[in-house]
Legacy VTK file of the C-alpha trace (Angstrom):
# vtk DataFile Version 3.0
C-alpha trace
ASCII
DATASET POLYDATA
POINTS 180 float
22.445 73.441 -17.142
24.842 72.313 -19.733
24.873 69.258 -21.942
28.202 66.864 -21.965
27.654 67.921 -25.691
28.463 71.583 -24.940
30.921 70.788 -22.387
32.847 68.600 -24.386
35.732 70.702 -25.418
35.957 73.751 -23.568
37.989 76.101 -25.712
41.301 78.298 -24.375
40.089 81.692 -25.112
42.359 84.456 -25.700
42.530 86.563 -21.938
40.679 89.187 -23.354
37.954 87.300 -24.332
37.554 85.627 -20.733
36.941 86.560 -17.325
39.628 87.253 -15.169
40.808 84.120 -13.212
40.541 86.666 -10.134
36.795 87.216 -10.578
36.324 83.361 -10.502
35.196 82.938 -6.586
37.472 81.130 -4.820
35.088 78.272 -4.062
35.190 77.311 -7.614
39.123 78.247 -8.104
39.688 75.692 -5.252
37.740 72.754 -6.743
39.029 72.917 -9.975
42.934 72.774 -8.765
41.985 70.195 -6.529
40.015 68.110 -9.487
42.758 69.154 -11.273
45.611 67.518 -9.468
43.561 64.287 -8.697
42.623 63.777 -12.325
46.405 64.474 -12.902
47.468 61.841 -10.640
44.728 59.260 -11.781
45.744 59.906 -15.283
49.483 59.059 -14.191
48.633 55.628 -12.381
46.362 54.660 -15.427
48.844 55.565 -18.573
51.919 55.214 -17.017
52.209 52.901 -14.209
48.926 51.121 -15.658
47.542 50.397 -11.946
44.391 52.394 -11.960
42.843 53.716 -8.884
39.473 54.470 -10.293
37.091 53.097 -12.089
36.818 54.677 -15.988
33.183 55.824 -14.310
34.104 57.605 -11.332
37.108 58.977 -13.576
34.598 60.405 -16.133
32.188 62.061 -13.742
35.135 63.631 -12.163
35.809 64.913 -15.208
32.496 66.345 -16.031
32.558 68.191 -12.506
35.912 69.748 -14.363
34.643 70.294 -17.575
31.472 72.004 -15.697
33.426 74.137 -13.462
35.557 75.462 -16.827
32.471 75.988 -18.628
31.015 78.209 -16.112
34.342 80.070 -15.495
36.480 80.015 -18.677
39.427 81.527 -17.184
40.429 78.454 -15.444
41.011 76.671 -18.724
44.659 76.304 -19.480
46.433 73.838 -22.020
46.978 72.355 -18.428
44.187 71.763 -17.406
42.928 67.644 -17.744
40.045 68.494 -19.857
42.669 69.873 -22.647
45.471 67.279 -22.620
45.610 63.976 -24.712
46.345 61.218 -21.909
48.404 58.473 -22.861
51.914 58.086 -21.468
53.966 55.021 -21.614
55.220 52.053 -19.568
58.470 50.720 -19.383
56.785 47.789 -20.279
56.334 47.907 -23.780
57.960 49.723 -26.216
56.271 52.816 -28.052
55.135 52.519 -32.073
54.043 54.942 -34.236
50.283 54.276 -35.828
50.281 53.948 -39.314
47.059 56.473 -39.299
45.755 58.196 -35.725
43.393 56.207 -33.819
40.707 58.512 -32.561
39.166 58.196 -28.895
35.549 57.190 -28.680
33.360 59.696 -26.939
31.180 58.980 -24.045
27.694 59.227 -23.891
25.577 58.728 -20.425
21.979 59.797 -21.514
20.467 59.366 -24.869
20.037 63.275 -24.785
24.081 63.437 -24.833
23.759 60.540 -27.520
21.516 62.904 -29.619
23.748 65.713 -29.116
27.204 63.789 -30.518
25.257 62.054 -33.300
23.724 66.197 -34.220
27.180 67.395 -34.161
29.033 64.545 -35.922
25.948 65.263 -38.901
26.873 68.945 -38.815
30.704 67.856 -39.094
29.703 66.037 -42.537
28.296 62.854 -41.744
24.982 62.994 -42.821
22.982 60.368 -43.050
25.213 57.480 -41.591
24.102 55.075 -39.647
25.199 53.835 -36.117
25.860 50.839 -33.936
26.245 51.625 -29.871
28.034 48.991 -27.982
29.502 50.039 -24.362
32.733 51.777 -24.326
35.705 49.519 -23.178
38.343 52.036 -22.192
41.966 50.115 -23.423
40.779 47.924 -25.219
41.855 49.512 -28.772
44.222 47.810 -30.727
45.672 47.951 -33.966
47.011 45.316 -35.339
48.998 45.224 -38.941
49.148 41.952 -40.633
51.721 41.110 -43.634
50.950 38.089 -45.993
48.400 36.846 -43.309
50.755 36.967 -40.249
50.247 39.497 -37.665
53.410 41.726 -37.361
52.460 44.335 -35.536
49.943 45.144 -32.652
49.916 48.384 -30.707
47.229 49.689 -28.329
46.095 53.365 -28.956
48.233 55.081 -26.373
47.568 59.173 -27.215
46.388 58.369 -30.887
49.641 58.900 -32.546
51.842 56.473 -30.776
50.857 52.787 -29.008
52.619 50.486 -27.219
53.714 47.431 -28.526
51.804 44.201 -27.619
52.354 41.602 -29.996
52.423 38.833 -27.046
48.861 39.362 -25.576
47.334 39.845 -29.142
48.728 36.848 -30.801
46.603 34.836 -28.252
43.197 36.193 -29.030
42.028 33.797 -31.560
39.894 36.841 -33.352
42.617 38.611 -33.672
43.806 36.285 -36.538
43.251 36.861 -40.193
41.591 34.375 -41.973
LINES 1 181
180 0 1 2 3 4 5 6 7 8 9 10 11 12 13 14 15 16 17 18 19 20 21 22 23 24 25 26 27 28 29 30 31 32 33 34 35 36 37 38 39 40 41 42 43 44 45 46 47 48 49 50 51 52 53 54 55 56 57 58 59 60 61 62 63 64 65 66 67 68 69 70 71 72 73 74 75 76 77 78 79 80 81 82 83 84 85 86 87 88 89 90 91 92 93 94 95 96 97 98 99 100 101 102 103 104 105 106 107 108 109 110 111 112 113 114 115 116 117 118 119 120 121 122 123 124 125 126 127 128 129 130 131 132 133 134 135 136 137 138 139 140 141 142 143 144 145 146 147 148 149 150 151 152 153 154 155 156 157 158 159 160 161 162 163 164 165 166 167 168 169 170 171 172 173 174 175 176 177 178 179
């Protein structure tokens, strides 16, 4: 059985490097469209209308089914597929802003096996030697907020990493979120 770790990021191969999506038994074919389309449409009512209709849980473990599924039959990755697109679309809501720098997205972690995996492979990636602190993942709750002469002038929650939306209103009452 694989690791989270090692499912992580299932790569699109070239098509000669792969299996034929016709030698992928149907059983399997038909799960992962059907994931497919239902982490689609979850995706959509979370990013976009923001009225999710599953918990960031039962979103995940769908997910891993995926991510399982295209690990054990790599032709069925596509840049399509959920496991290879950066979620994030906008509301009408708020308007979009560009990041000054890209926010990255957290990983998850449910074991301490898949904890020891990320923390192997983010030493191998050039991080050796740093030290951690683990606190339970809060999915939307990243903000980044630019202040000018001690005022804050900008906030923006993480949308895709590249671009937010605005939310100036709902930070500007979180007494934290002011610079001292």
């Amino acid at each position: 059985m694989s690791t989270d770790a090692e499912l992580d990021a299932p790569e699109v191969a070239a098509a000669t490097e792969r299996e034929d999506v016709t030698e992928v038994p149907d059983d399997a074919r038909t799960r992962h469209r059907d994931l497919s389309e239902e982490l689609d449409r979850y995706a959509f009512a979370y990013y976009v209308r923001d009225e999710p209709l599953v918990s960031d849980g039962q979103y995940d473990e769908l997910m891993g089914e995926l991510k399982a599924i295209e690990a054990a039959h790599p032709a069925l990755v596509t840049p399509e597929s959920p496991s290879q697109k950066v979620n994030g679309g906008f509301t009408a809501t708020f308007a979009p802003v560009q990041h000054l720098e890209r926010m990255q997205s957290l990983d998850n972690a449910f074991s301490s096996d898949e904890l020891s995996a990320w923390a192997a492979r983010v030493e191998r990636e050039g991080a050796a030697g740093a030290a951690y602190l683990c606190e339970l993942k809060v999915d939307g709750v990243a903000v980044a907020i630019v202040y000018e002469n001690g005022r804050m002038v900008r906030a923006a929650t993480r949308g895709d990493g590249t671009t937010g939306r605005t939310s100036p209103p709902t930070c500007a009452r979180w007494r934290t979120s002011r610079s001292s």
